[in-house]
C-alpha positions as CSV (number, residue, x, y, z in Angstrom):
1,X,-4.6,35.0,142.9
2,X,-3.2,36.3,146.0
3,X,0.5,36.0,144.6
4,X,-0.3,38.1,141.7
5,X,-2.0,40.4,144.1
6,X,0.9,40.4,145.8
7,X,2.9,41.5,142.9
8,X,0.8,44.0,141.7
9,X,1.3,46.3,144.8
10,X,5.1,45.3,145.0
11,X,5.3,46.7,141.5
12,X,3.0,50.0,142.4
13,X,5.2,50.5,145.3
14,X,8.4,50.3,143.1
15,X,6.9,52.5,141.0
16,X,5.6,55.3,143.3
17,X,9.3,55.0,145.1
18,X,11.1,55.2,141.6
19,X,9.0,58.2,141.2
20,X,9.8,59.8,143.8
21,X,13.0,59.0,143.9
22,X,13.3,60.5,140.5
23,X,11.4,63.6,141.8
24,X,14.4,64.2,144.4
25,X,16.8,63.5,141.6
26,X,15.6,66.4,139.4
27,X,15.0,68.7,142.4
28,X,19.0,68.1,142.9
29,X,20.2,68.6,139.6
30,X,18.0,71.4,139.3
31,X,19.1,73.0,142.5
32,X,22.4,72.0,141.5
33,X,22.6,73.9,138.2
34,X,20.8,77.0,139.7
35,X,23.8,76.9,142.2
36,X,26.1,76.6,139.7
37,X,24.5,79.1,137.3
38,X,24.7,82.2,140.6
39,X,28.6,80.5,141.6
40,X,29.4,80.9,137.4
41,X,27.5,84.8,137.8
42,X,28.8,86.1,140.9
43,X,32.1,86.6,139.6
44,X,33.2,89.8,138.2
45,X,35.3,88.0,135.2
46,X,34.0,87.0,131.8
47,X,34.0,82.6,131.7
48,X,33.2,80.4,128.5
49,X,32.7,76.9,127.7
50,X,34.4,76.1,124.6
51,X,34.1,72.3,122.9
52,X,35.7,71.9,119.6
53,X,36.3,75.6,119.7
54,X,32.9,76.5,120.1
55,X,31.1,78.9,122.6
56,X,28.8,76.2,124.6
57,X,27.8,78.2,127.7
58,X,29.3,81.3,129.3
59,X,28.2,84.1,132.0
60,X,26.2,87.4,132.0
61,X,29.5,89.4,132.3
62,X,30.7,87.4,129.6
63,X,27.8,88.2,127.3
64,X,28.1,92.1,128.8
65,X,31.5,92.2,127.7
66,X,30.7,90.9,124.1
67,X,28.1,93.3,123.6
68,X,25.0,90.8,122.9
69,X,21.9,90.7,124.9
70,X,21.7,87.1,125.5
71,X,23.9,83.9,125.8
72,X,21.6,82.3,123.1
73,X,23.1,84.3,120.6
74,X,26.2,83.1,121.1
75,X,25.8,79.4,121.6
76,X,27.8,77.5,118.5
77,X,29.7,80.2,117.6
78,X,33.6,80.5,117.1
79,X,35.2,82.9,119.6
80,X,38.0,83.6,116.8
81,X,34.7,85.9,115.9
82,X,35.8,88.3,118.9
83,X,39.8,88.5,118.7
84,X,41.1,91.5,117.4
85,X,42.8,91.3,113.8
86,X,46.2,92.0,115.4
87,X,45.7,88.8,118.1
88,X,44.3,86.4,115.6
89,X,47.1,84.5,114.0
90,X,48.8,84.4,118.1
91,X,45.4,82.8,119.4
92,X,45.0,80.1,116.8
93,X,48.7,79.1,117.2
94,X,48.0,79.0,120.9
95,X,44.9,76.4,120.3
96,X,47.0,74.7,118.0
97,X,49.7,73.8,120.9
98,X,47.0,73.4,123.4
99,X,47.9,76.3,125.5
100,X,47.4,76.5,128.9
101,X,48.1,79.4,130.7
102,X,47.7,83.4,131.0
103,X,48.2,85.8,128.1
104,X,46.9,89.4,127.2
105,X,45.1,90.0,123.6
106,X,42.2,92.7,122.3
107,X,38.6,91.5,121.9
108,X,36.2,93.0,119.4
109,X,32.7,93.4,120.7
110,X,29.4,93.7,118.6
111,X,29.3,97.2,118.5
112,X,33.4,97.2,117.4
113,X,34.6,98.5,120.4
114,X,38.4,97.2,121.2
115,X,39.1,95.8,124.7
116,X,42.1,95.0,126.3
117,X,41.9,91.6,128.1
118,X,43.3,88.9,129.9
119,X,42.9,85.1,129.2
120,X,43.5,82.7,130.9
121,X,42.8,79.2,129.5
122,X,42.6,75.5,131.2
123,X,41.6,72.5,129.0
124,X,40.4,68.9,130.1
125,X,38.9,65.8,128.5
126,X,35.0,65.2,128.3
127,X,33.3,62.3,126.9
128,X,36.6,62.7,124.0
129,X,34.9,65.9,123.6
130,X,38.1,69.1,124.1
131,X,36.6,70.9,126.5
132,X,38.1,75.0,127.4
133,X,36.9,77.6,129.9
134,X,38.3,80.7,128.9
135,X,38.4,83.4,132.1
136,X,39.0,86.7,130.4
137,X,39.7,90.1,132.8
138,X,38.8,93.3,131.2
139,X,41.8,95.4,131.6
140,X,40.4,98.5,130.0
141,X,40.8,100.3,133.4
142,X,44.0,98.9,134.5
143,X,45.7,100.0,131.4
144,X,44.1,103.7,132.0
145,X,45.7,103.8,135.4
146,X,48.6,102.0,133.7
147,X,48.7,105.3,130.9
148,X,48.3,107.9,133.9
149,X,51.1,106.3,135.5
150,X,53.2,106.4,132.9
151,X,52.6,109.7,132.1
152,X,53.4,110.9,135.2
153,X,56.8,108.9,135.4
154,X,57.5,110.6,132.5
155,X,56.7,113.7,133.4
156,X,58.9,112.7,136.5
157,X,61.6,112.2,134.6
158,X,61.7,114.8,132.5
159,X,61.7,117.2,135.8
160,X,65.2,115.0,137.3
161,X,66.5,115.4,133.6
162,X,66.3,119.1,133.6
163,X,67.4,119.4,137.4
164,X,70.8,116.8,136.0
165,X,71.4,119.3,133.6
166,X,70.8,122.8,135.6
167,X,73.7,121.3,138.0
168,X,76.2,120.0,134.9
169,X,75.4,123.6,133.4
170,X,75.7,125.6,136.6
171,X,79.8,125.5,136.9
172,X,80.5,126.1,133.4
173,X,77.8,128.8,132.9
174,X,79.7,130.6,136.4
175,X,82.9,130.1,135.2
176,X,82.0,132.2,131.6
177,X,80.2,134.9,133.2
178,X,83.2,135.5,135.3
179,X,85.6,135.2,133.1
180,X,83.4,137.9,130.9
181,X,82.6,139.9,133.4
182,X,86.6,139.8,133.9
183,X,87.6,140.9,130.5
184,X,84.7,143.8,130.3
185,X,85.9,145.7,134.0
186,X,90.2,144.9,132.8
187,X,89.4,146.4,129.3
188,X,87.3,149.1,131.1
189,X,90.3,150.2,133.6
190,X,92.9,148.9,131.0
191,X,94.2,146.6,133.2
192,X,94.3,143.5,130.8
193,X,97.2,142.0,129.1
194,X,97.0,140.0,125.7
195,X,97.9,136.6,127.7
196,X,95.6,137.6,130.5
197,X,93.0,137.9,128.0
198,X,93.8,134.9,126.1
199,X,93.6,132.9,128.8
200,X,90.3,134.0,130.3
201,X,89.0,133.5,126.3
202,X,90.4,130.1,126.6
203,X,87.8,129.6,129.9
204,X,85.1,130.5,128.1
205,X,85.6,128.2,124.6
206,X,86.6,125.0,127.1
207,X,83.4,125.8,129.1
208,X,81.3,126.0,126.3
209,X,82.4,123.0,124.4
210,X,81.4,121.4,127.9
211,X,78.1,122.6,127.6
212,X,77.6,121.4,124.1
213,X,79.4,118.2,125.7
214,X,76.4,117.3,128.1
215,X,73.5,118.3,125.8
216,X,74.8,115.5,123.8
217,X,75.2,113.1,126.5
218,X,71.5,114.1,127.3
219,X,70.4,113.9,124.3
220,X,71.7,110.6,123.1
221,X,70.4,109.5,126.5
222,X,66.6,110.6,126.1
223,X,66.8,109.6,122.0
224,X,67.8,105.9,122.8
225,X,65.3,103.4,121.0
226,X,63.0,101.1,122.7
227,X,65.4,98.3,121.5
228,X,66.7,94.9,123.3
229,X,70.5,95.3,123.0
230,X,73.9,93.1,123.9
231,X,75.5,96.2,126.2
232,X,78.3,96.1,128.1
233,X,77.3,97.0,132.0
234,X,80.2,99.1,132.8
235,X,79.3,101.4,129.7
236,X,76.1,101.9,131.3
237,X,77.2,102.7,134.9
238,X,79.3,105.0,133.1
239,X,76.6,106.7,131.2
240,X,74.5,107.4,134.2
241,X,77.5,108.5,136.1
242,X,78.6,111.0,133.3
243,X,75.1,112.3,133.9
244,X,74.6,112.7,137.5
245,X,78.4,113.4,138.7
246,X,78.1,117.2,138.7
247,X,75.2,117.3,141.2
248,X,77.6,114.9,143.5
249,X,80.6,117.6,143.2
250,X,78.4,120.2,143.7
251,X,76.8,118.9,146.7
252,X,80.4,117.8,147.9
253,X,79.8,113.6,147.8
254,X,82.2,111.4,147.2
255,X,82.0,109.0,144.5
256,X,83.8,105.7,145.5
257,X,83.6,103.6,142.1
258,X,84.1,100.2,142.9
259,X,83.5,98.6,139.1
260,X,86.4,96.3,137.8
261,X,86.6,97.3,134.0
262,X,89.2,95.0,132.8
263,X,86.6,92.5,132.2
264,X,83.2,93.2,130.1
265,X,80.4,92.1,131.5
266,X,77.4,92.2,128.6
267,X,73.8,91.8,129.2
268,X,71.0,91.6,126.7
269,X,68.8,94.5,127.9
270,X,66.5,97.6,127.0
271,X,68.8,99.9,126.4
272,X,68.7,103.3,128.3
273,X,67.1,101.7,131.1
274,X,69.4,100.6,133.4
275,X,71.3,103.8,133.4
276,X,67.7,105.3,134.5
277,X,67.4,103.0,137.3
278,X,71.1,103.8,138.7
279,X,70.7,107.8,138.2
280,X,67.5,107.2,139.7
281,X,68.8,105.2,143.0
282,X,71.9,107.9,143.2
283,X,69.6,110.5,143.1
284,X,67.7,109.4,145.9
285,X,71.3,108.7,148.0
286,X,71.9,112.3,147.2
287,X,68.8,113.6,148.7
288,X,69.6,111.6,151.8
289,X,72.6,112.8,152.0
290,X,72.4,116.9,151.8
291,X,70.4,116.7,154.4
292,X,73.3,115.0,156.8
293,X,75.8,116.7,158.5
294,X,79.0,114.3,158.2
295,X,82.0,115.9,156.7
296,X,82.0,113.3,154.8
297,X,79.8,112.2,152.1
298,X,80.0,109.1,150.1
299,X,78.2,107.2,147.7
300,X,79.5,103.5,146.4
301,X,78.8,101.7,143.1
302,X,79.8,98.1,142.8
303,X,79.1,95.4,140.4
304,X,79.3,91.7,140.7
305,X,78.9,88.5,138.4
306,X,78.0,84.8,139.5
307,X,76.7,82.1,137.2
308,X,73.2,83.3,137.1
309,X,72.9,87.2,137.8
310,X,74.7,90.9,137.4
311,X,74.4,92.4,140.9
312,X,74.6,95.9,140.6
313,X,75.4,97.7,144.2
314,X,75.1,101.0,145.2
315,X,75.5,102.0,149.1
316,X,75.5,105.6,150.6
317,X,76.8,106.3,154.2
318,X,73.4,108.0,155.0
319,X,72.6,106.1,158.4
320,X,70.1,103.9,156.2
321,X,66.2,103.6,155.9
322,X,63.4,103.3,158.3
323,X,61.7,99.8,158.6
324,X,58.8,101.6,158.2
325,X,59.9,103.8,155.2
326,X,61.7,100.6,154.1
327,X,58.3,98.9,153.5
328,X,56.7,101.4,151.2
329,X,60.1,102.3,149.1
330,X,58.7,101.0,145.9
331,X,55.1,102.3,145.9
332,X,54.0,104.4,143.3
333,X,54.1,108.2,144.5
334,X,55.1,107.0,148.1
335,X,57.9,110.0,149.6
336,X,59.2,111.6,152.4
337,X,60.2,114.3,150.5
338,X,58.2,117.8,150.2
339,X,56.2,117.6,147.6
340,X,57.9,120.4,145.9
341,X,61.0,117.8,145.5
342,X,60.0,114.3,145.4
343,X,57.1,113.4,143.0
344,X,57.4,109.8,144.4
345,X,57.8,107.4,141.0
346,X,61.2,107.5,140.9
347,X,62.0,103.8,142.7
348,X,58.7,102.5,141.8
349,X,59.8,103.4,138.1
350,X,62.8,101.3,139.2
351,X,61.4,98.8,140.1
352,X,59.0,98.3,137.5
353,X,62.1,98.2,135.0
354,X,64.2,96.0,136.8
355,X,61.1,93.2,138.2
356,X,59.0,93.6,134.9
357,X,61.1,94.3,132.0
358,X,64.4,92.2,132.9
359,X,62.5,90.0,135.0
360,X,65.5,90.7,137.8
361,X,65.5,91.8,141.9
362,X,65.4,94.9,143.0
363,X,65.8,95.6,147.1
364,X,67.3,97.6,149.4
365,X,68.8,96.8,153.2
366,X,70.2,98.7,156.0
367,X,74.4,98.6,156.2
368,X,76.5,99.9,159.1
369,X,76.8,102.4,156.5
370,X,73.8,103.5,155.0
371,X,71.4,102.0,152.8
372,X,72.2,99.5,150.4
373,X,70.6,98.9,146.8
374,X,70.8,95.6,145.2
375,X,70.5,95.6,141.1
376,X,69.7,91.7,140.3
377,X,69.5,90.9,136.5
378,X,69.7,87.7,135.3
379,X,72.3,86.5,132.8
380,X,70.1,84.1,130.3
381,X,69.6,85.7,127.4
382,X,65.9,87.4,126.6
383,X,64.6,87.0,123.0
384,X,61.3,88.9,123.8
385,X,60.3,91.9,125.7
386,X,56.3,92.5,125.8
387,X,56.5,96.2,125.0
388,X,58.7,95.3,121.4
389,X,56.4,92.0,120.6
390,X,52.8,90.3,121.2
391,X,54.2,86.7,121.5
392,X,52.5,85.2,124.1
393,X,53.9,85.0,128.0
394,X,53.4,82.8,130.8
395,X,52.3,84.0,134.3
396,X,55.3,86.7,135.4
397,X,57.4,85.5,137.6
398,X,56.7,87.2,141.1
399,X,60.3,88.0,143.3
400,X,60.3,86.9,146.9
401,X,61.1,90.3,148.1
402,X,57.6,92.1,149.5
403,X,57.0,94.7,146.8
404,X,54.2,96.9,148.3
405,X,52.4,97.9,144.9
């Protein structure tokens, strides 16, 4: 009798410590969801759960951005439901290689409203169940600053195309109004002969085929497609040169060209670009420069070729940069110029082109000279370029130089 007692209040003991061991248990996992619930809220990006492709659990700014008022709504449904027409065939090929990684596509919310996003997708292995979360970034107001931007750059360089072509026009445009002017006051006082008059004549045709010369250099130059392109790098130093020489004459600097053209050096690139980037850095050089008194002016274009990169150099005899100037070159609407002069996109534009679009270095350093820019682009070969095609890209590569952006 008193073993069984004896048991009995063992077995109530057990009991009440089970329970309330099982109490503390839930009071965990419940305080351990709840935490996980506010850590899964407080972020300002989208997250879902996908198992088999399926929505399983996501976020309030996930369910803000789809445009549905609560998670339960969406729980067992395909997220194929929310990529835009245009993004649909890239995403399933993605899930069917098991993706991982960052890419941009549109979403399609309830309501139909497009939106730019981000993903970026991990996978692992639960209970042989496939298991995503999805992190997406609305972009919607990065890619309104993005269009501003751009605008302005454009606007930017329409303004340094129609200052390059006020100083190839000024000479020529001189020369015929003199030579006019020369033939109207000899007529007048009778004073011209019929070789003096042929010549001056002469003046004026040669000028003006000049004229129609650069507008279409310009032209061709503002009209080239959006295209990747096998060019050959000396063609393109040459076309920005063709373009900005003038302003050096007139502005008495010295070109030193440094470029060995027996040998063709080709690159698979955007085409019109790189000459943008060069007329870009000489233009700046040139700014630098009229503002120096040295008899002597000079700005130096080189190019170079190892086994991995085209290193395109151009070096003025300016006395060089600022560190602290040096350290803000490449921000958007950063200058030192009057306002008046410098809209301050010119190197960013630059350097977007030369980091983004060919995935190259861009940088500058100080010289016993001058300042020195350094025009990296690698040699591989690029089959893709994310402005001619949605295929899918990993992370960008980041340079080791600081770009202050």
């Amino acid at each position: 009798m008193y073993l069984l007692s004896l048991i009995v209040l063992l077995l109530v003991i057990f009991i009440f410590l089970q329970r309330k061991r099982s109490k503390k248990e839930i009071e965990l996992l419940q305080f351990e969801n709840k935490k996980y619930n506010k850590m899964l809220n407080v972020t300002l990006e989208a997250v879902i759960f996908l198992r088999n492709q399926k929505i399983v659990d996501l976020n309030d700014a996930a369910v803000e951005l789809s445009g549905y008022k609560n998670k339960e709504e969406l729980f067992d449904t395909s997220y194929h439901n929310f990529i835009a027409n245009e993004d649909i065939e890239r995403v399933i090929k993605n899930i069917e290689n098991r993706f991982v990684g960052k890419y941009e596509v549109t979403l399609v919310n309830k309501s139909g409203k497009k939106i730019p996003v981000l993903l970026q997708v991990n996978r692992f292995e639960e209970d042989d169940k496939d298991t995503t979360i999805v992190n997406i970034l609305d972009l919607t107001d990065i890619k309104r600053r993005e269009h501003i931007l751009s605008q302005n750059v454009k606007m930017a360089q329409m303004g340094e195309m129609i200052g390059n072509i006020a100083h190839q026009w000024r000479q020529p445009l001189s020369v015929i109004t003199t030579a006019a002017s020369g033939i109207r006051m000899k007529k007048e006082y009778a004073q011209i002969t019929d070789e003096e008059l042929y010549k001056l004549l002469d003046s004026i045709v040669l000028n003006s085929e000049h004229l129609s010369s650069t507008i279409d250099v310009f032209r061709n130059f503002i009209k080239e497609k959006v295209e990747l392109k096998e060019v050959v790098i000396q063609d393109r130093i040459n076309n920005a040169l063709s373009i900005i020489e003038t302003r050096m004459q007139n502005e008495h600097i010295k070109l030193i060209n440094s470029v060995d053209y027996s040998s063709p050096v080709k690159a698979i690139i955007i085409v019109g670009e790189l000459s943008q980037v060069i007329i870009n850095i000489i233009n700046n050089a040139i700014d630098i420069l009229v503002k120096k008194s040295d008899p002597v002016k000079t700005i130096e274009i080189d190019l170079e070729q190892d086994n991995q990169n085209i290193t395109i150099t151009i070096e003025d005899n300016g006395g060089g940069i600022s560190e602290k100037t040096m350290a803000h070159i490449f921000e958007p609407y950063f200058t030192t110029k009057h306002k008046s002069v410098g809209t301050g996109v010119g190197l960013y534009m630059s350097y977007d082109i030369i980091v983004n679009h060919m995935k190259g270095v861009l940088y500058a350093k100080n010289t016993s000279k001058g300042a020195k820019f350094f025009i990296k682009i690698p040699i591989e070969k690029r089959v893709e370029d994310r402005r001619i095609t949605n295929a899918p890209v990993d992370e960008e590569r980041r340079v080791t130089q600081r770009r202050v952006n």
